[in-house]
C-alpha positions as CSV (number, residue, x, y, z in Angstrom):
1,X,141.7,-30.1,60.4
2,X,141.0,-31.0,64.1
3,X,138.2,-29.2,65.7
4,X,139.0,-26.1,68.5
5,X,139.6,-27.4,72.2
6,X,138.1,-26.5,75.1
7,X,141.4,-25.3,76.3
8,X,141.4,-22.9,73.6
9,X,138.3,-21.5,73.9
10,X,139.4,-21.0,77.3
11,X,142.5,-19.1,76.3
12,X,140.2,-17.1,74.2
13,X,137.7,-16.1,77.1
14,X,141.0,-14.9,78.8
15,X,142.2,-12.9,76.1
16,X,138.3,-11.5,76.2
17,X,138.3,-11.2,79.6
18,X,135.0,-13.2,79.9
19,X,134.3,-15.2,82.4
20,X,132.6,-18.9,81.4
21,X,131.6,-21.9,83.2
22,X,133.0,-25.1,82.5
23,X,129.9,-25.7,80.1
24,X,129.8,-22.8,78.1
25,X,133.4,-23.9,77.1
26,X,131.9,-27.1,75.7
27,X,129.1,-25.3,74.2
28,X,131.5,-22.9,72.8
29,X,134.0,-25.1,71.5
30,X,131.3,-26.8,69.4
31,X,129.5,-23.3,67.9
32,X,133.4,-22.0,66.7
33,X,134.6,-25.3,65.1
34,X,131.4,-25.2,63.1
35,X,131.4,-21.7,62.7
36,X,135.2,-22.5,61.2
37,X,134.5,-25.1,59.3
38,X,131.7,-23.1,57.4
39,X,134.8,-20.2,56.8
40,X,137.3,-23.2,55.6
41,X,134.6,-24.6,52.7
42,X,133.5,-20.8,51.6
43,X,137.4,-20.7,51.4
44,X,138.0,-23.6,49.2
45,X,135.0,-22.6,46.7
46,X,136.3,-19.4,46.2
47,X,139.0,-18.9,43.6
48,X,141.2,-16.6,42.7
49,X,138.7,-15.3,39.9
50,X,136.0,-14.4,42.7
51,X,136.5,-10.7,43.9
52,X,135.7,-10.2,48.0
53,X,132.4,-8.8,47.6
54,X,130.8,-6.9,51.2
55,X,127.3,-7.8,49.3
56,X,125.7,-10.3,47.0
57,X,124.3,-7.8,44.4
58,X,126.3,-4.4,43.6
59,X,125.0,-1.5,45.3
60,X,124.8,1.7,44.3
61,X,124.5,4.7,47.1
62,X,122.0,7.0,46.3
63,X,123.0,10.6,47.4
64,X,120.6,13.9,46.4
65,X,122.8,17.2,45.2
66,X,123.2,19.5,48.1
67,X,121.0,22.0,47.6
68,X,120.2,25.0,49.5
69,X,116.4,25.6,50.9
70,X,114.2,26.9,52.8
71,X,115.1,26.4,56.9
72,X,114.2,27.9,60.8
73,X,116.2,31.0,61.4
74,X,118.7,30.5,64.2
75,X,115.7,32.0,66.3
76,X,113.0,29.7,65.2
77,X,114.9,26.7,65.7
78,X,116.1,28.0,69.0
79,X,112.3,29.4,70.1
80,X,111.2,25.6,72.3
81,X,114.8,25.4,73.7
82,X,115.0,25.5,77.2
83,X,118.2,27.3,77.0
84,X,120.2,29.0,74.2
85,X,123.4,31.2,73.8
86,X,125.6,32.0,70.8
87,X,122.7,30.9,68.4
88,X,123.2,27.6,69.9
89,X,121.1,25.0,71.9
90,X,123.1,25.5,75.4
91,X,123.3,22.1,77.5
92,X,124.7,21.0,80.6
93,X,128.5,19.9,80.8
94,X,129.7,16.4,81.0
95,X,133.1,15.9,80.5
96,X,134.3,18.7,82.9
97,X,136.2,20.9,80.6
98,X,135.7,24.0,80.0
């Protein structure tokens, strides 16, 4: 498989909208051919009896019960604020709706 051209690296930059000098295209072109080359031999040792796996080892997420406790009343949590209203922390706009 020949390796990825300079040209196309440049056509990717466009796409990307980055900007590269004429030696980062060189640079560039070398990194992604080997960085392909690495995906084309994982590709050819893995068969049809490997799964796609996001890990190595299986992993196993470990989530507590919901369970209510103790917490701050609305009031407590809302007693260092600099500003409340409704119960709720109140903070200055941003996106200009109301």
């Amino acid at each position: 498989m020949p390796g990825i051209t300079r040209e196309e690296v440049a056509h990717l930059a466009r796409l990307s909208r980055l900007e590269l000098q004429a030696e980062e295209l060189d640079h560039f072109a070398e990194q992604l051919d080997v960085i392909i080359g690495a995906v084309a031999r994982v590709s050819e040792v893995a068969g049809a009896d490997v799964p796609p796996t996001s890990h190595p080892l299986p992993l196993t997420n470990v989530m507590r019960a919901d369970e209510v406790r103790p917490s701050l009343t609305p009031e407590q949590a809302l007693s260092g604020a600099p500003a409340a209203e409704e119960q709720r922390f109140r903070v200055p706009q941003i996106l200009g709706e109301d």
